[in-house]
C-alpha positions in Angstrom: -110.5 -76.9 -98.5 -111.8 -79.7 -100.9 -114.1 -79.1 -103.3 -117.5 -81.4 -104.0 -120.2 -81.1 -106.2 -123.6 -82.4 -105.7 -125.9 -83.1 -108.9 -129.3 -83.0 -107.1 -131.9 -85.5 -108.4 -132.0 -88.1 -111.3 -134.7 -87.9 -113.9 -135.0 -83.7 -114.0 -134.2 -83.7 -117.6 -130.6 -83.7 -117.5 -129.2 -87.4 -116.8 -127.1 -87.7 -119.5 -125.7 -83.9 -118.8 -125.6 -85.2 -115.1 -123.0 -87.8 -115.9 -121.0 -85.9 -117.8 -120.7 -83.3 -115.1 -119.7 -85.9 -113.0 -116.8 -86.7 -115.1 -116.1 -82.9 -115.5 -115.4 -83.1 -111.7 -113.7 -86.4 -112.1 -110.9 -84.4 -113.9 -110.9 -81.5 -112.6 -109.7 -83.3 -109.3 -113.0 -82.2 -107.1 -113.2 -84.8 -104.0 -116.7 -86.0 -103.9 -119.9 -86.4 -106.5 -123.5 -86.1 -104.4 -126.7 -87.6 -105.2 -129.5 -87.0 -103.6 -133.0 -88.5 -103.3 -136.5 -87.9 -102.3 -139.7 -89.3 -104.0 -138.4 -89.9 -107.3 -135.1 -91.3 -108.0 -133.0 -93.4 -105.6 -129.7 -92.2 -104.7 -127.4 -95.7 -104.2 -128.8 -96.8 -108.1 -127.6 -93.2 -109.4 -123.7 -92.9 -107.1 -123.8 -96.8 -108.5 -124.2 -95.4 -112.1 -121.3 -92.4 -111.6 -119.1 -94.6 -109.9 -118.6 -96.9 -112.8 -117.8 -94.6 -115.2 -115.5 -92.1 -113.2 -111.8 -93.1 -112.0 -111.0 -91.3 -108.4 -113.4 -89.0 -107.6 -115.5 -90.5 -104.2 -119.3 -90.8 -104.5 -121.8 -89.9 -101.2 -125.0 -89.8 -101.0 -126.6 -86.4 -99.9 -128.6 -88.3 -98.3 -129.9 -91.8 -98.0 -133.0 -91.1 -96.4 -133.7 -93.2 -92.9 -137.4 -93.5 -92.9 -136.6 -95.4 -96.7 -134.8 -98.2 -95.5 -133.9 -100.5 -92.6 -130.7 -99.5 -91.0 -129.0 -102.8 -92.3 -129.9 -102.4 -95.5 -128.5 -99.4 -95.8 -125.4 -101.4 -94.0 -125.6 -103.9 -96.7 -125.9 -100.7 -99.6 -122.9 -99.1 -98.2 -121.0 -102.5 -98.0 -121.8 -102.6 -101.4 -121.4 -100.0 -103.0 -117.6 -99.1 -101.3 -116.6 -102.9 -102.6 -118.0 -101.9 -106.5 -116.5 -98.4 -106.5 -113.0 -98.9 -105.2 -113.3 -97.7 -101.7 -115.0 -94.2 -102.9 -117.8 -94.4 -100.9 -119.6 -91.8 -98.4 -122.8 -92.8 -96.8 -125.3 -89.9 -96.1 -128.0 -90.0 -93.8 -131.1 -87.9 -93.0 -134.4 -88.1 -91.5 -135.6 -86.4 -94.4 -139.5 -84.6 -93.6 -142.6 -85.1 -92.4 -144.5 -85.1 -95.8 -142.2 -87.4 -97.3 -141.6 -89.8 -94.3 -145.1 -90.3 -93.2 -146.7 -89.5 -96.9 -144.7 -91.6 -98.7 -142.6 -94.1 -96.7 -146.2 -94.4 -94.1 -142.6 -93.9 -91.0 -144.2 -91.7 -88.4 -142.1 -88.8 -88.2 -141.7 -88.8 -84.5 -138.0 -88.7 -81.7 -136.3 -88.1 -85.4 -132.9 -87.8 -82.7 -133.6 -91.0 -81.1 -134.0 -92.3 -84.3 -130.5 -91.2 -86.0 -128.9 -92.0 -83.1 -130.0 -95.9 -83.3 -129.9 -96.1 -87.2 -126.5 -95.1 -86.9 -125.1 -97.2 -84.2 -126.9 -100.2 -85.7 -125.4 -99.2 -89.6 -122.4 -98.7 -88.2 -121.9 -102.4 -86.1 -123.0 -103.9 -89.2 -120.4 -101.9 -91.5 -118.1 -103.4 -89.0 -119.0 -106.6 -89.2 -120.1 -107.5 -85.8 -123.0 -109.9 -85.5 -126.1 -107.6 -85.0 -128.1 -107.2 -81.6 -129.8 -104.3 -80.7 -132.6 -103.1 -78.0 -133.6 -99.7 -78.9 -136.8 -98.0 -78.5 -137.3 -98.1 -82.7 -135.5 -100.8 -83.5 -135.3 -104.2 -81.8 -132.9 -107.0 -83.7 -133.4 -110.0 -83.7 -136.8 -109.7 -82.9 -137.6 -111.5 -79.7 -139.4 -115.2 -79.3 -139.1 -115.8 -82.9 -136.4 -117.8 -85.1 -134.4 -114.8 -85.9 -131.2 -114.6 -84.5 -127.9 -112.4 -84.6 -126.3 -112.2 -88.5 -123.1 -110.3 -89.7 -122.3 -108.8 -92.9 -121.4 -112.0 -95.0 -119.6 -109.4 -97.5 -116.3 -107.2 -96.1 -116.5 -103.6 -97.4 -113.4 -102.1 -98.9 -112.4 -100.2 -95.9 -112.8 -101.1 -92.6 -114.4 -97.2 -91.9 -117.0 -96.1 -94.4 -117.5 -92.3 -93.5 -120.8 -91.6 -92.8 -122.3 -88.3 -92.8 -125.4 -86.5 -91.0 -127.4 -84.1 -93.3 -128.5 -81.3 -89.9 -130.4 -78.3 -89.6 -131.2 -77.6 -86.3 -129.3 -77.2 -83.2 -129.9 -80.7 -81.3 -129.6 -82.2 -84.6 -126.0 -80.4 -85.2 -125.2 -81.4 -81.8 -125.6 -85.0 -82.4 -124.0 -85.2 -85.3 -120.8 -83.7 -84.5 -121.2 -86.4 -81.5 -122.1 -89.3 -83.7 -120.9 -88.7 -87.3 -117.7 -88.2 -89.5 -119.5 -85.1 -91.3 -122.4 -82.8 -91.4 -124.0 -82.5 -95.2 -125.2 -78.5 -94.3 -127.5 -76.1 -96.7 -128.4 -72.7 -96.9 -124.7 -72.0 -95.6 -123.9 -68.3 -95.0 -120.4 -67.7 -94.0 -121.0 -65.1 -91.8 -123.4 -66.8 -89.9 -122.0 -70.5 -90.3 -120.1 -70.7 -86.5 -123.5 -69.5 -84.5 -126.4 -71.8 -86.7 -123.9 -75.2 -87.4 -120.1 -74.9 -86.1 -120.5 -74.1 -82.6 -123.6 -76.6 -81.9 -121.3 -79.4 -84.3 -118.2 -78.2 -81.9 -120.2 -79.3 -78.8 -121.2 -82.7 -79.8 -117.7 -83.8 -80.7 -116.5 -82.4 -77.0 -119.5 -84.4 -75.8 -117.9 -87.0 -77.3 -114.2 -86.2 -76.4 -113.2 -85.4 -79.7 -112.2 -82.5 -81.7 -113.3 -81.1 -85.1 -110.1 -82.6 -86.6 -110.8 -84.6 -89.1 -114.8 -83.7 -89.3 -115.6 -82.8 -92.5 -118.0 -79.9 -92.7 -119.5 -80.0 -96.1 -122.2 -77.6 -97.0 -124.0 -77.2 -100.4 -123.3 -73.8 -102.1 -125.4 -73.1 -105.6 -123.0 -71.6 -107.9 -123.1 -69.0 -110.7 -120.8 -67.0 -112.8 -121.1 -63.7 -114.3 -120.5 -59.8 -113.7 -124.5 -59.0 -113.1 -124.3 -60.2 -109.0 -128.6 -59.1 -109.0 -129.3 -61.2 -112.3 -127.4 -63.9 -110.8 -129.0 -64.0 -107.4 -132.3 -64.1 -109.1 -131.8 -67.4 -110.7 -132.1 -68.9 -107.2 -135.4 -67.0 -105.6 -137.5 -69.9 -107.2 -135.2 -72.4 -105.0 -134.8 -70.3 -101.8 -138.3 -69.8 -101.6 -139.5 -73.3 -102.4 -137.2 -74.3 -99.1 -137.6 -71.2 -96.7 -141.6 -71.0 -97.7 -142.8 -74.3 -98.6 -140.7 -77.0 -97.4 -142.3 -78.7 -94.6 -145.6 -77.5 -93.1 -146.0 -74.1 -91.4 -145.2 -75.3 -88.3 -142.3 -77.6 -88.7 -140.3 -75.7 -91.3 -136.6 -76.6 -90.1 -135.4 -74.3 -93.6 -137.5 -71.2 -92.2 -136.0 -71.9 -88.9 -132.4 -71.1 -89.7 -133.0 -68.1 -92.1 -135.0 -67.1 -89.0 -131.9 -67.7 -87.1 -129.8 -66.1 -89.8 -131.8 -62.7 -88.7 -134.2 -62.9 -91.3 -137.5 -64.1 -89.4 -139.3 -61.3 -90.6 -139.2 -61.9 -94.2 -139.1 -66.1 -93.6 -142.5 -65.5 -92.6 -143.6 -63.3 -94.7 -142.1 -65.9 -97.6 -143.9 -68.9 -96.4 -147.5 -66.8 -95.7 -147.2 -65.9 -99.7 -146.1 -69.6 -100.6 -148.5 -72.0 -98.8 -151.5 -69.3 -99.8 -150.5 -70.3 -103.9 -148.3 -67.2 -104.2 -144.7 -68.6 -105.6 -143.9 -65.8 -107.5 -144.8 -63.6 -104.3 -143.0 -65.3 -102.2 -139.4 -65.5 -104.7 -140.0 -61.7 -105.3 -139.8 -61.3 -100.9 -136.3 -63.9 -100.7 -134.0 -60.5 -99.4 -131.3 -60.2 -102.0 -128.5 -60.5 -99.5 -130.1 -64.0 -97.8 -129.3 -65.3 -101.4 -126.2 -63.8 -102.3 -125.0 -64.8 -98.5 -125.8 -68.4 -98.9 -124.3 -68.8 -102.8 -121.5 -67.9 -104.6 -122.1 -65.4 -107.5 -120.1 -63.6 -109.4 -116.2 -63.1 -111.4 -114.0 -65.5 -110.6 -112.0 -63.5 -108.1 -115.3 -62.9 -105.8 -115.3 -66.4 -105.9 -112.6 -66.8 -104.9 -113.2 -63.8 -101.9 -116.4 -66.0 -101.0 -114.4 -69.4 -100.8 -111.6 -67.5 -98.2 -114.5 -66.8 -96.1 -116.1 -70.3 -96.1 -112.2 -71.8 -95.1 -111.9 -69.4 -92.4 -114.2 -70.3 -90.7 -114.0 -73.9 -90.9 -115.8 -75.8 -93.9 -113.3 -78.5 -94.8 -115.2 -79.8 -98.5 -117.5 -77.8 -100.3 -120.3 -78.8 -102.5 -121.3 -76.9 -105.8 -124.6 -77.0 -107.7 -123.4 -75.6 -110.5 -125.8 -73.3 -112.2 -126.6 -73.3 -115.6 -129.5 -74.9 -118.3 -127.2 -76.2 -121.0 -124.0 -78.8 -120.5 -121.5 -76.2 -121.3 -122.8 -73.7 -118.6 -122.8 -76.5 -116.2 -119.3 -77.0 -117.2 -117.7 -73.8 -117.2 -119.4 -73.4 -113.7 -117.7 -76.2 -112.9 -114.6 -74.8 -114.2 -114.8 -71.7 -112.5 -115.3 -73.4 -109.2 -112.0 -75.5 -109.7 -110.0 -71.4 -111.2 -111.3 -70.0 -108.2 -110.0 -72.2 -105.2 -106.7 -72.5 -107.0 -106.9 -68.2 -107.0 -107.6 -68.5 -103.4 -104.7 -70.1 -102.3 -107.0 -73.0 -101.0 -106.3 -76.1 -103.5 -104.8 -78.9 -101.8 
């Protein structure tokens, strides 16, 4: 199992410490460096930014979001940015939300399937260099009776297969992305739980597809935090797990609130989001069950860690992503340490 780390957002008050993390993982040998992006800062300027001053470690976004940009602009991005960093580049995509697709980007958020599946096929013919013509119900190119007509990629990319990820929740959507995808960018991942709410759904789209889950990388986000108090250290993360299970999305399409639902924890998902959207946050982080945070991060010594990380191999994530805890540099960086002690303890460093 490979190790990632994914440093969230640009411009939260830690950019310089972000970079320097970065590098942190550079050395340590982790495999990949996320950024993500949302309503703030972009994700291609920020992987742009760490791939420059980083030597081998590959740079993905987690994710590019699809209602942000036409699908061969994100070809052209991609192109791009696996020519500047070397070949170390991992393209992300995700529908994102409601709010933010229809609130900020003015994209209906409707089919969000259909969608994928046609941003992807067209990203991808463009990646490849094929002259681009497509008939889709959302995306028609070159547009018909006009002066427009079939272009290629004038630049070549440094490989001739950029691996391109699906960030998935939900079942359909896990479905299609093991049939469409190289990876699945997962959250909220509980071990335990992890074959029933994302492998087996992933495992049937790539037998759709006659394929396997060789060579799929299933890469889920894990917060990480280390110390000997396991309750003090779970707490650091109600604020977060409630923001996603209660207030992520609207009360009816909440696709966070869905899968703790699914993890068997519908009860108290609702009861989290009731206290959230009514102005209750501190409510609704004082309902998060201890053991839906502690199931879904890794806490502790080293060695429990380590325990966690066994469970995560066996059954089946290939690259895990940490978001390291911590509010200074060094914490950030001896979580990031740790992380690195810890898959080397569990027999899992490659």
């Amino acid at each position: 199992m490979r190790l990632g780390i994914n440093l969230g957002y640009w411009g939260a008050g830690m950019d310089g410490d972000n970079l320097a993390v970065a590098q942190e993982a550079d050395r340590l040998g982790y495999d990949v460096c996320w950024a993500a992006e949302a309503y703030g800062s972009d994700a291609p300027t920020v992987l742009s930014w760490v791939a420059a001053r980083t030597e081998s470690i590959d740079v993905g976004s987690a994710i590019m979001q699809i209602p942000a940009r036409q699908p061969t602009m994100t070809a052209m991005t991609a192109a791009t940015l696996d020519s500047l960093s070397g070949g170390r580049f991992r393209l992300g995509l995700g529908v994102s939300g409601p709010q933010v697709s229809e609130g900020w980007y003015g994209v209906a958020f409707d089919k969000p399937l259909a969608r994928t599946r046609e941003y992807v096929e067209i990203v991808r013919a463009a990646m490849s260099r094929e002259r681009v013509s497509y008939e889709g119900e959302h995306w028609t190119l070159p547009l018909p009776g006009g002066p427009g007509k079939p272009l290629k990629l004038t630049v070549h990319p440094q490989r001739p297969h950029i691996p391109l990820y699906i960030a998935a929740i939900g079942p359909k959507n896990l479905e299609q992305t093991g049939e469409i995808a190289d990876g699945a960018l997962l959250i909220f991942p509980a071990a335990e739980h992890l074959e029933e709410t994302a492998l087996a759904p992933l495992r049937a789209g790539r037998e759709k597809a006659g394929l396997t889950m060789d060579g799929f990388d299933v890469c889920p986000t894990v917060p990480l935090a280390t110390g000997d108090d396991i309750p003090a250290l779970a707490d650091q993360f109600r604020p977060y797990t409630a923001l996603y299970v209660g207030g992520m999305g609207s009360r009816k399409q909440n696709f966070y609130n869905r899968l703790a639902g699914r993890m068997g924890y519908e009860k108290e998902a609702a009861e989290i989001q009731d206290k959230y959207l009514a102005g209750d946050r501190a409510g609704a982080a004082a309902a998060v069950p201890h053991d839906l945070i502690d199931s879904t991060t890794l806490l502790g010594p080293v060695a429990r860690i380590a325990d966690r990380m066994q469970a995560y191999a066996a059954v089946g994530v290939t690259t895990l992503t940490l978001a390291p805890a911590g509010l200074t540099l060094d914490e950030r960086v001896a979580s990031l340490r740790a992380g690195a002690d810890a898959l080397e303890r569990a027999g899992l460093a490659e």
